[in-house]
Chimera marker file (.cmm) of the C-alpha trace (Angstrom):
<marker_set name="trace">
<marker id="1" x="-21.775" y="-78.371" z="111.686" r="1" g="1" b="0" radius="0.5"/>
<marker id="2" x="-20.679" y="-79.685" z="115.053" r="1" g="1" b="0" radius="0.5"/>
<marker id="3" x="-21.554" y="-81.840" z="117.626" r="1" g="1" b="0" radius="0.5"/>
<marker id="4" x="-22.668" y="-79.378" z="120.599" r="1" g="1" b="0" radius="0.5"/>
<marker id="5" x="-19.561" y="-79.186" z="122.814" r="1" g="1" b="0" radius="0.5"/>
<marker id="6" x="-17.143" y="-81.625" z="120.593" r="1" g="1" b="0" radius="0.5"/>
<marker id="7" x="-15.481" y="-79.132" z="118.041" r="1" g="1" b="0" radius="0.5"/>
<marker id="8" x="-13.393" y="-81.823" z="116.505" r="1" g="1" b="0" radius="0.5"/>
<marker id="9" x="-17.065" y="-84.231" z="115.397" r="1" g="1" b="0" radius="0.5"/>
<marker id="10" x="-18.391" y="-82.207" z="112.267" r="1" g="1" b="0" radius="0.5"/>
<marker id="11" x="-22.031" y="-83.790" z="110.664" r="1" g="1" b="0" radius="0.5"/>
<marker id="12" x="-20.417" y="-85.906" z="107.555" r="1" g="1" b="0" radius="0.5"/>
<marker id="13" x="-22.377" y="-87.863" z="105.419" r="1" g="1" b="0" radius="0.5"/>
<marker id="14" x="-22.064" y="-90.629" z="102.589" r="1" g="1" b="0" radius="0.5"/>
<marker id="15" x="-24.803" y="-89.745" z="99.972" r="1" g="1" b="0" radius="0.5"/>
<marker id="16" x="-27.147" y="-92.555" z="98.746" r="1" g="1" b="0" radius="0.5"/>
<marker id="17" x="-27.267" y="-92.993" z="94.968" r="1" g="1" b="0" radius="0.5"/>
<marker id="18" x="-31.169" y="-93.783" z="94.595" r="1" g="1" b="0" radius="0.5"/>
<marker id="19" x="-31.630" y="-90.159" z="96.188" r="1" g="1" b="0" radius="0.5"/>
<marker id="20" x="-32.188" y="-87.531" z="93.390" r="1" g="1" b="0" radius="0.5"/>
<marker id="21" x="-28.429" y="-86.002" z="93.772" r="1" g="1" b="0" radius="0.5"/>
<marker id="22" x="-29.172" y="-83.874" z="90.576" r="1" g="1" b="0" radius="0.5"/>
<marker id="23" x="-31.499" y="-82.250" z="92.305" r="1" g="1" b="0" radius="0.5"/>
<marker id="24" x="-30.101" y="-82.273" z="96.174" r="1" g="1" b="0" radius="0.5"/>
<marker id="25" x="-26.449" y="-81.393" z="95.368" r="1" g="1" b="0" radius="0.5"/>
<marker id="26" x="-26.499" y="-80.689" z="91.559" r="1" g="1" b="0" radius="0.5"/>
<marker id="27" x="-24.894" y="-84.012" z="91.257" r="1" g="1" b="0" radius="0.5"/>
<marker id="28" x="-25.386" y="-86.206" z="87.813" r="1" g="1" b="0" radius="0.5"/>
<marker id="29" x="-25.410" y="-89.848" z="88.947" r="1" g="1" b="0" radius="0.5"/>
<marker id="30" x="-22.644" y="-90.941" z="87.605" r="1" g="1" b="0" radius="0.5"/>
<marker id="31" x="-20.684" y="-87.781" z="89.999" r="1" g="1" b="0" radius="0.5"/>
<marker id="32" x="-22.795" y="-88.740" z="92.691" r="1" g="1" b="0" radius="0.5"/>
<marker id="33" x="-21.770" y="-92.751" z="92.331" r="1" g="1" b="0" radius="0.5"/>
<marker id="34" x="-18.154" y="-91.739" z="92.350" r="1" g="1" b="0" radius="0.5"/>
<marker id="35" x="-18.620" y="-89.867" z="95.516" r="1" g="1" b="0" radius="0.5"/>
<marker id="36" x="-20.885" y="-92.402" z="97.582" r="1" g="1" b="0" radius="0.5"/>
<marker id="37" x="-17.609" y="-93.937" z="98.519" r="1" g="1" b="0" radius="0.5"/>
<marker id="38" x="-16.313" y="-91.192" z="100.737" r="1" g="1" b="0" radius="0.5"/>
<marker id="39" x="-17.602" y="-88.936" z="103.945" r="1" g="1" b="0" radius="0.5"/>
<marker id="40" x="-18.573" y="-85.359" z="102.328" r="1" g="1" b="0" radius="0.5"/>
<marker id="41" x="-20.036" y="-82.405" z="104.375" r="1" g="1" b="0" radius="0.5"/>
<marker id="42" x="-23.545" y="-81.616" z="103.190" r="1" g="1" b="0" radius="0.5"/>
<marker id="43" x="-23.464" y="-78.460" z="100.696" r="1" g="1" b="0" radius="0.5"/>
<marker id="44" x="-23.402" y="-78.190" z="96.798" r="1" g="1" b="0" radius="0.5"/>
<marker id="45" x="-23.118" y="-74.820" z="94.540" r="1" g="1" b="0" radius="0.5"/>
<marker id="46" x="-25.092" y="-71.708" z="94.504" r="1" g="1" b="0" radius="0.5"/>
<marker id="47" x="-28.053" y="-72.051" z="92.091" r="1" g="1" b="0" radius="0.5"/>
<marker id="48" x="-28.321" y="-68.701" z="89.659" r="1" g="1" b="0" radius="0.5"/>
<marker id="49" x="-29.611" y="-65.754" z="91.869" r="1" g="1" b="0" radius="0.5"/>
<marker id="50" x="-29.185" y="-67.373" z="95.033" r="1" g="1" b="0" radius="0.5"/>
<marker id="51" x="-27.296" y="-65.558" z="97.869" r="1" g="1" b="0" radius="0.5"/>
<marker id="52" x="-25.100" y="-68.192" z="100.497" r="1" g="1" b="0" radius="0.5"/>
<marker id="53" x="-27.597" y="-67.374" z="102.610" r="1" g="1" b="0" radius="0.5"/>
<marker id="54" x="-30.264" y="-69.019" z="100.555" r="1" g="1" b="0" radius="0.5"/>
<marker id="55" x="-28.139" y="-71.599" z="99.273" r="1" g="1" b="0" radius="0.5"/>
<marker id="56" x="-27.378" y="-72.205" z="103.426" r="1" g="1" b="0" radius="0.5"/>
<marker id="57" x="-31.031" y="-72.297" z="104.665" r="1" g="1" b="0" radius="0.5"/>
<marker id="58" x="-31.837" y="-74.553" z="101.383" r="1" g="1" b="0" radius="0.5"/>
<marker id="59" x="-29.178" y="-77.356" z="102.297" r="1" g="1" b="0" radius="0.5"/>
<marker id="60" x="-30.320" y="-77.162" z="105.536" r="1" g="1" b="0" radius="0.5"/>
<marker id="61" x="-34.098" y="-78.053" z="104.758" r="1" g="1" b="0" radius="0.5"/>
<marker id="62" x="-33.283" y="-79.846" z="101.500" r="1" g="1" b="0" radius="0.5"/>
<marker id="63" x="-30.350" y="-82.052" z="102.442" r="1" g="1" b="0" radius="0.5"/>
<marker id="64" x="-30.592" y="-82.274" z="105.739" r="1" g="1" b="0" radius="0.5"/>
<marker id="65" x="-34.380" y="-81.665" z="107.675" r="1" g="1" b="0" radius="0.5"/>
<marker id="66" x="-33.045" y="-79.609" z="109.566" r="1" g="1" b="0" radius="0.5"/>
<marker id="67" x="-34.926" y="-75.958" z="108.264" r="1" g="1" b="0" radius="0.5"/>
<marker id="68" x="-34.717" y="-73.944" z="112.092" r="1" g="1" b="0" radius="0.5"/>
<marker id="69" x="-30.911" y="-74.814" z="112.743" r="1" g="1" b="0" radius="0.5"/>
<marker id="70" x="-29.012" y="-71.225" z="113.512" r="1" g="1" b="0" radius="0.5"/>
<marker id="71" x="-25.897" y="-71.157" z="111.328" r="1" g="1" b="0" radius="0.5"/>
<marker id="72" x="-22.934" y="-68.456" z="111.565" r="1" g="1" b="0" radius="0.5"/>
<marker id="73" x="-20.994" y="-66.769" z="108.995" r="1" g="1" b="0" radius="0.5"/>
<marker id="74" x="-20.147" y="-67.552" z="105.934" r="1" g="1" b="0" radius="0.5"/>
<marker id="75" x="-16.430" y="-67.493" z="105.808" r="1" g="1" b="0" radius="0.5"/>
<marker id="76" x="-15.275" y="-67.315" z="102.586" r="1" g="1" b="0" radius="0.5"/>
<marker id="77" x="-12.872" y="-69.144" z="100.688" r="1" g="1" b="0" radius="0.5"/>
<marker id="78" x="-11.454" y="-69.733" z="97.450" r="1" g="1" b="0" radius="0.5"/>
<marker id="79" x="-9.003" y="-72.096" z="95.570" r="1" g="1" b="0" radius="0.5"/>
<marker id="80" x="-7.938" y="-73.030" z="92.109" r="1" g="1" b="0" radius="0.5"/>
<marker id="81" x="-6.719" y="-76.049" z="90.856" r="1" g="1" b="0" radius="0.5"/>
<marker id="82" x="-6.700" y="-79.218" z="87.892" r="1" g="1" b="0" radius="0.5"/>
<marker id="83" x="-5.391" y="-78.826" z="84.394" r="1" g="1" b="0" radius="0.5"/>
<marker id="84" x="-8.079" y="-76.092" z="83.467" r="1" g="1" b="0" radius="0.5"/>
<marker id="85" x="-7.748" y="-73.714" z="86.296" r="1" g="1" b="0" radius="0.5"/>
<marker id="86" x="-10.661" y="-74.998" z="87.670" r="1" g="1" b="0" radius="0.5"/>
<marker id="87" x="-11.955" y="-72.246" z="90.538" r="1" g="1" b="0" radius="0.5"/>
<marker id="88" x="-13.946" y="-72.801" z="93.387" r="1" g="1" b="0" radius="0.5"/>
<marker id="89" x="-15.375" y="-70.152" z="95.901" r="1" g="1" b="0" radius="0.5"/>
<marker id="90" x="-17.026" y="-71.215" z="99.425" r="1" g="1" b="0" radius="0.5"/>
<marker id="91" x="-18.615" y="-69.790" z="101.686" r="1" g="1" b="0" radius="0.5"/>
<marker id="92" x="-18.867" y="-72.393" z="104.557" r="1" g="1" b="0" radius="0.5"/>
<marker id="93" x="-21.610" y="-71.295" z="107.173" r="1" g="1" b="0" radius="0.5"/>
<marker id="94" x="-20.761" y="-73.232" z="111.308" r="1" g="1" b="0" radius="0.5"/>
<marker id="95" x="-23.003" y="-74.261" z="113.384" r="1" g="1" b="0" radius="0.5"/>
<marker id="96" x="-23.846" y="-76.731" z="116.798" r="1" g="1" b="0" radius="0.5"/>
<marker id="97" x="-26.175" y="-79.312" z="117.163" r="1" g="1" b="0" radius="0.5"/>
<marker id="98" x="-26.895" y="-82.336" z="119.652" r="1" g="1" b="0" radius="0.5"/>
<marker id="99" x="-27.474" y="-84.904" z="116.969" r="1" g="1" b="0" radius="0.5"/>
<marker id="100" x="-28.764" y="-85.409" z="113.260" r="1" g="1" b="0" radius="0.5"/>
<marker id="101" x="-31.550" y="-87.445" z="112.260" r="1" g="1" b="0" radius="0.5"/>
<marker id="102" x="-31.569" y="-89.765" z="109.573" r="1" g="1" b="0" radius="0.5"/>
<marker id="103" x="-32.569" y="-88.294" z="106.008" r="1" g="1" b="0" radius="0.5"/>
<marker id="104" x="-33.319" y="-90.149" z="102.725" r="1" g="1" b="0" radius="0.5"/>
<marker id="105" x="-30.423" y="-88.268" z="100.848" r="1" g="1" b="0" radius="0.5"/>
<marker id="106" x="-28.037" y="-90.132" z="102.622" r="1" g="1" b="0" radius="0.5"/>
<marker id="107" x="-26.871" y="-93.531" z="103.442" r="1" g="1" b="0" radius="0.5"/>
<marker id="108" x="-25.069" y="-92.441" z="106.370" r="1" g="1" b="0" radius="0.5"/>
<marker id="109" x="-25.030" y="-88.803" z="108.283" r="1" g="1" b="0" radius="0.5"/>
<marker id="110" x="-23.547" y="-88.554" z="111.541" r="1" g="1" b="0" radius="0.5"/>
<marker id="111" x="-20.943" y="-86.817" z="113.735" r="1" g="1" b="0" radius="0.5"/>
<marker id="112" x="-17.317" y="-88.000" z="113.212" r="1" g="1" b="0" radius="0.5"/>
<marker id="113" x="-13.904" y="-86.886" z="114.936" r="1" g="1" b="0" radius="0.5"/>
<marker id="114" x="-12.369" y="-85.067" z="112.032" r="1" g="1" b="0" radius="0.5"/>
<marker id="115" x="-8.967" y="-85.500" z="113.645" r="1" g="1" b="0" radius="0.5"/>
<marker id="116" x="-9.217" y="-89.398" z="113.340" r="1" g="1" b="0" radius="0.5"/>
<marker id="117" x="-9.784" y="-89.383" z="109.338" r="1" g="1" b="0" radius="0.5"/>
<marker id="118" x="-7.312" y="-89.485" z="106.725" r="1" g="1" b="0" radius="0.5"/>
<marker id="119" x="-7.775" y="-87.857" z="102.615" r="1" g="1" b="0" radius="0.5"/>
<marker id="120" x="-8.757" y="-91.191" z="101.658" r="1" g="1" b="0" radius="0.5"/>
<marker id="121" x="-11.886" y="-90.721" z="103.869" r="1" g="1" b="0" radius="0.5"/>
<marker id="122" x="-13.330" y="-87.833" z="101.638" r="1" g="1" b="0" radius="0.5"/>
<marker id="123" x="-15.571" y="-87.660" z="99.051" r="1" g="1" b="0" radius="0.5"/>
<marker id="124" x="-15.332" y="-84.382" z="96.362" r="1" g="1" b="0" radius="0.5"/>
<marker id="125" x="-11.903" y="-82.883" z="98.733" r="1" g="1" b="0" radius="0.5"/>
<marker id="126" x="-14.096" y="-82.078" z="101.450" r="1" g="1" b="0" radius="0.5"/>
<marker id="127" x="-11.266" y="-82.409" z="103.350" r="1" g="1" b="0" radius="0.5"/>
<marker id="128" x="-9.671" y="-79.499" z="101.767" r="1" g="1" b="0" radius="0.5"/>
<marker id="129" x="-12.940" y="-77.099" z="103.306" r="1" g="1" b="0" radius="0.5"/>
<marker id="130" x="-12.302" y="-78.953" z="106.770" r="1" g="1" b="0" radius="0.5"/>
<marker id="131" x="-8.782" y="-77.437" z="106.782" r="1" g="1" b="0" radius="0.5"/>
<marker id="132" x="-9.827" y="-74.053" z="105.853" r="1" g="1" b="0" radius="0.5"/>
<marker id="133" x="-11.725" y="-73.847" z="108.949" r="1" g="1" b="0" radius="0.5"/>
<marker id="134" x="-9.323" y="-75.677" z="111.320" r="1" g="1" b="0" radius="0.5"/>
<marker id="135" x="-11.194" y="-78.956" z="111.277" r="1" g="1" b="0" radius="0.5"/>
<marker id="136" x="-8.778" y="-81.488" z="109.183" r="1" g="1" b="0" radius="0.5"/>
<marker id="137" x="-4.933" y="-81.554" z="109.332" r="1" g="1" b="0" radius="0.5"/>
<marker id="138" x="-4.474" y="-84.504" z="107.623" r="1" g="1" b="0" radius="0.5"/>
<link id1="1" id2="2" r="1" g="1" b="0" radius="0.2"/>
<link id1="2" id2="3" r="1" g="1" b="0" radius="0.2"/>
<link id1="3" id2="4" r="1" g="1" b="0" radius="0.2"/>
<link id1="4" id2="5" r="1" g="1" b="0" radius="0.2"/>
<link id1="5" id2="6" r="1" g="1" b="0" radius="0.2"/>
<link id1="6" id2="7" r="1" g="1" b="0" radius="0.2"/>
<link id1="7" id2="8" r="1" g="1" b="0" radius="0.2"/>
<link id1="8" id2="9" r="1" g="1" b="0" radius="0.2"/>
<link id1="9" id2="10" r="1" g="1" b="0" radius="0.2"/>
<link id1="10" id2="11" r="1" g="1" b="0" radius="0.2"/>
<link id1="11" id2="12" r="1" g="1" b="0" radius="0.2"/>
<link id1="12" id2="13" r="1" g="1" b="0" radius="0.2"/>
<link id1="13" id2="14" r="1" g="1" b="0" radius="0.2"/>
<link id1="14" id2="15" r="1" g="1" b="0" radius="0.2"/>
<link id1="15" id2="16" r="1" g="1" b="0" radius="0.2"/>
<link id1="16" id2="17" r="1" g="1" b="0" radius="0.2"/>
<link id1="17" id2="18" r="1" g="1" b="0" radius="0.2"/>
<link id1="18" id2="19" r="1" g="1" b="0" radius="0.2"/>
<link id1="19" id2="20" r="1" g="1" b="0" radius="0.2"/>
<link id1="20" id2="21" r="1" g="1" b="0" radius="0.2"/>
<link id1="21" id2="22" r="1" g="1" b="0" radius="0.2"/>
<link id1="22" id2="23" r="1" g="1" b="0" radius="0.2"/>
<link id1="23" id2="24" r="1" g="1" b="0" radius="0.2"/>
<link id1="24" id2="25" r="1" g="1" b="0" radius="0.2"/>
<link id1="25" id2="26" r="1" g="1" b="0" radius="0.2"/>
<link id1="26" id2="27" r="1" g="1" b="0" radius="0.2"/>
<link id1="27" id2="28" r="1" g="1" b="0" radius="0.2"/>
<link id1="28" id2="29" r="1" g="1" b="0" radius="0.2"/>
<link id1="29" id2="30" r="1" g="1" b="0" radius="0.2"/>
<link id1="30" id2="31" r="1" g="1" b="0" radius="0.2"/>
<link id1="31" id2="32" r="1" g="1" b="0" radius="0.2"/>
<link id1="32" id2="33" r="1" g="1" b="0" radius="0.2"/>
<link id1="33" id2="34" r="1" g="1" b="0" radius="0.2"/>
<link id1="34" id2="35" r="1" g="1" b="0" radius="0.2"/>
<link id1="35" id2="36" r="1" g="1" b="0" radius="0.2"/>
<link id1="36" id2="37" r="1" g="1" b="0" radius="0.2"/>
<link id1="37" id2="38" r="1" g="1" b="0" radius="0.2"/>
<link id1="38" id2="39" r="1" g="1" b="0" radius="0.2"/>
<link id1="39" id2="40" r="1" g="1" b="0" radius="0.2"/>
<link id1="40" id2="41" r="1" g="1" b="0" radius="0.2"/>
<link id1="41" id2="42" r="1" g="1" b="0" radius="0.2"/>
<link id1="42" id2="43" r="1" g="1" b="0" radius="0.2"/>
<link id1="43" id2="44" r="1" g="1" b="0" radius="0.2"/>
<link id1="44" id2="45" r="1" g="1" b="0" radius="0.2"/>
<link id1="45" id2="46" r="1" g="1" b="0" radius="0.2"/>
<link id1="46" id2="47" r="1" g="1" b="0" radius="0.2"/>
<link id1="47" id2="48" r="1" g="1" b="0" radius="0.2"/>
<link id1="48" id2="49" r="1" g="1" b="0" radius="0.2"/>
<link id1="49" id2="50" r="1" g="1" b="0" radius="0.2"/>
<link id1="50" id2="51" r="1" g="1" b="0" radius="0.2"/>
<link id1="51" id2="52" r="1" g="1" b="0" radius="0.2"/>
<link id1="52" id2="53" r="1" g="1" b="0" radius="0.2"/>
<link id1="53" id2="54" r="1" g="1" b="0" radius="0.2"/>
<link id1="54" id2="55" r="1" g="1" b="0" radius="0.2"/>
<link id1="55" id2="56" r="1" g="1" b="0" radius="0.2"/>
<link id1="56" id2="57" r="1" g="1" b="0" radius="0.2"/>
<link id1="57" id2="58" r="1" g="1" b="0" radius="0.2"/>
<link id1="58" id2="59" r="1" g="1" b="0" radius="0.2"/>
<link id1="59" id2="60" r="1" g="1" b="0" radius="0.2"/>
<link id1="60" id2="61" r="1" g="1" b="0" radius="0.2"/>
<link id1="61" id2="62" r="1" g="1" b="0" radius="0.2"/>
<link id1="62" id2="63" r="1" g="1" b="0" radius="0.2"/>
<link id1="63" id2="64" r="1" g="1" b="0" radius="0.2"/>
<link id1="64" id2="65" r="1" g="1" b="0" radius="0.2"/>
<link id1="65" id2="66" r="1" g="1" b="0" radius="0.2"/>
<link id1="66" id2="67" r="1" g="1" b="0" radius="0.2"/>
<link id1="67" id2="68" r="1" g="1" b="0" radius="0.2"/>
<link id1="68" id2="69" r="1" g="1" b="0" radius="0.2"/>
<link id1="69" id2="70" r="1" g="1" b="0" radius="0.2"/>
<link id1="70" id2="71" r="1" g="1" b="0" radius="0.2"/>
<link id1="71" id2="72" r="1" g="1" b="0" radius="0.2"/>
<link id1="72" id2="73" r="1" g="1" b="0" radius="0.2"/>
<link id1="73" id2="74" r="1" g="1" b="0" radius="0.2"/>
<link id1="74" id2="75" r="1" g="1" b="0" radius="0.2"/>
<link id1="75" id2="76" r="1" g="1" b="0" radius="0.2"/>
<link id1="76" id2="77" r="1" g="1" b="0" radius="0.2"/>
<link id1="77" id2="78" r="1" g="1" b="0" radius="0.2"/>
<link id1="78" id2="79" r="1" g="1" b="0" radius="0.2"/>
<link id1="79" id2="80" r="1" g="1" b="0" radius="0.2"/>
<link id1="80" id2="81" r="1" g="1" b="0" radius="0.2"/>
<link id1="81" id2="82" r="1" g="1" b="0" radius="0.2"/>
<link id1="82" id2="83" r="1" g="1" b="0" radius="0.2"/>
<link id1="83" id2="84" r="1" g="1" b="0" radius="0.2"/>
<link id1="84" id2="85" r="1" g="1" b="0" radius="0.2"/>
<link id1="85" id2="86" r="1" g="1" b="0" radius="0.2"/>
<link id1="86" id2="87" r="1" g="1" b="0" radius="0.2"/>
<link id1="87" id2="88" r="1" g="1" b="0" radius="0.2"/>
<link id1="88" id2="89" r="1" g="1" b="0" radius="0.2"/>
<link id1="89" id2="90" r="1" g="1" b="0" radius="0.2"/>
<link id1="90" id2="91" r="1" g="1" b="0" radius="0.2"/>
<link id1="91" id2="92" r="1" g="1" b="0" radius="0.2"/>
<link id1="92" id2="93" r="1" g="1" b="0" radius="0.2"/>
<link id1="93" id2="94" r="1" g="1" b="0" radius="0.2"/>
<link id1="94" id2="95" r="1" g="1" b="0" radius="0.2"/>
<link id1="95" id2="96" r="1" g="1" b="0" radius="0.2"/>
<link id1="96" id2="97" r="1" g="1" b="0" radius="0.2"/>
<link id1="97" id2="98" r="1" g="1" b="0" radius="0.2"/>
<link id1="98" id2="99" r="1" g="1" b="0" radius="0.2"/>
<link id1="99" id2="100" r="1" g="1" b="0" radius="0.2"/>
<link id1="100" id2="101" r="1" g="1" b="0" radius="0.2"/>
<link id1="101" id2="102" r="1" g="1" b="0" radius="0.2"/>
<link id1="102" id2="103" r="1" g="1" b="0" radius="0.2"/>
<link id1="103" id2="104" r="1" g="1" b="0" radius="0.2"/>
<link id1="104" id2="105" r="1" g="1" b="0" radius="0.2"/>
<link id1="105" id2="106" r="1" g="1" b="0" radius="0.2"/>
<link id1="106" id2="107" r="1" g="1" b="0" radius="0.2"/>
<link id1="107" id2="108" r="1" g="1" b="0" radius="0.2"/>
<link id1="108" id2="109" r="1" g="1" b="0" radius="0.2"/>
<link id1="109" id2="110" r="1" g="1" b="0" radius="0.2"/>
<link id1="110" id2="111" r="1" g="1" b="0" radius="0.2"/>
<link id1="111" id2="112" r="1" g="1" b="0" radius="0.2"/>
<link id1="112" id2="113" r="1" g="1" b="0" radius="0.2"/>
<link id1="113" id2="114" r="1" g="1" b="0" radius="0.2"/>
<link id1="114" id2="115" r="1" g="1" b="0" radius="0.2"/>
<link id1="115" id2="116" r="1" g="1" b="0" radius="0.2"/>
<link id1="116" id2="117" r="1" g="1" b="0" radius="0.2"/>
<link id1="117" id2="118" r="1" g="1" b="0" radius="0.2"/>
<link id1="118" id2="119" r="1" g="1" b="0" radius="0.2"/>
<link id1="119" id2="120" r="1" g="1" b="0" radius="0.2"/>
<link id1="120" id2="121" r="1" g="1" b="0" radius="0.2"/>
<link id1="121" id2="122" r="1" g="1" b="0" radius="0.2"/>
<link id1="122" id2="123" r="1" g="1" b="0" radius="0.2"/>
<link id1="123" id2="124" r="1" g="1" b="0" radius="0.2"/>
<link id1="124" id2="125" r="1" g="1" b="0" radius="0.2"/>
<link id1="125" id2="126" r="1" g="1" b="0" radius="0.2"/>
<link id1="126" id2="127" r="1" g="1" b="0" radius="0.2"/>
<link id1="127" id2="128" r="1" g="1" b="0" radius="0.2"/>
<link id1="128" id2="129" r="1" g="1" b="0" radius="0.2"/>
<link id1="129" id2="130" r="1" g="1" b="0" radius="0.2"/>
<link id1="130" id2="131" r="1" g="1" b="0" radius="0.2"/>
<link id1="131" id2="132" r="1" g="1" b="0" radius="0.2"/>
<link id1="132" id2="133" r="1" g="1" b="0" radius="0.2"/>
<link id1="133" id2="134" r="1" g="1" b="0" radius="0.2"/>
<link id1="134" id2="135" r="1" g="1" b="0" radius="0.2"/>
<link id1="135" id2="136" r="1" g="1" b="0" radius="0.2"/>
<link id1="136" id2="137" r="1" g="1" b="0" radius="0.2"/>
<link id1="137" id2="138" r="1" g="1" b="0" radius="0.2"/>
</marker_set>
């Protein structure tokens, strides 16, 4: 999601371990402690049955407090990579918004200039969806 009018500040966030990440973002703690380090965009995998649609409007009230917030797409990407083949397939729904509000999933949420962060920044290669959408060059 964007700032309204500032296409480069997307809503990042760096999760906050005492939240219940297994539930939020189907991270185990000891996932969601190695990724409390880094910015990550809000989102986590389809649950069984769920369309991206669902999975959207449930990140949005879940993760974020933010249930009403209009949303386009999804595009739709996928990539495969590590040892195993690992595969990943996402469908990344954009949006606008004046500001976020604080919520108790993370630490820290706010708008940041994509264009000023480096890989090192990321949490999960979050990064990596950034680029697919023209938001990260790195």
């Amino acid at each position: 999601m964007n700032k309204k009018g500032k296409p480069n500040e997307v809503l990042l966030g760096k999760l906050d371990t005492k939240a219940d990440w297994e539930h939020v973002g189907g991270l185990g703690r000891e996932r969601a402690e190695t990724n409390s380090k880094g910015w990550m965009l809000p989102g986590c995998q389809l649950l069984y049955g769920e369309s991206p649609q669902d999975a959207a409007a449930r990140i949005l009230a879940e993760m974020l407090g933010m249930p009403d917030q209009k949303l386009e797409g999804p595009a739709v990407f996928s990539e495969v990579y590590g040892p195993a083949s690992h595969w990943d397939l996402e469908f990344i729904f954009t949006g606008e918004r004046d500001g976020a509000k604080p919520h108790p999933a993370w630490r820290e949420l706010r708008f940041l200039d994509t264009t000023k962060l480096q890989q090192a920044d990321f949490a999960r290669s979050h990064e990596d969806i950034l680029a697919h959408v023209g938001k990260w060059k790195g």
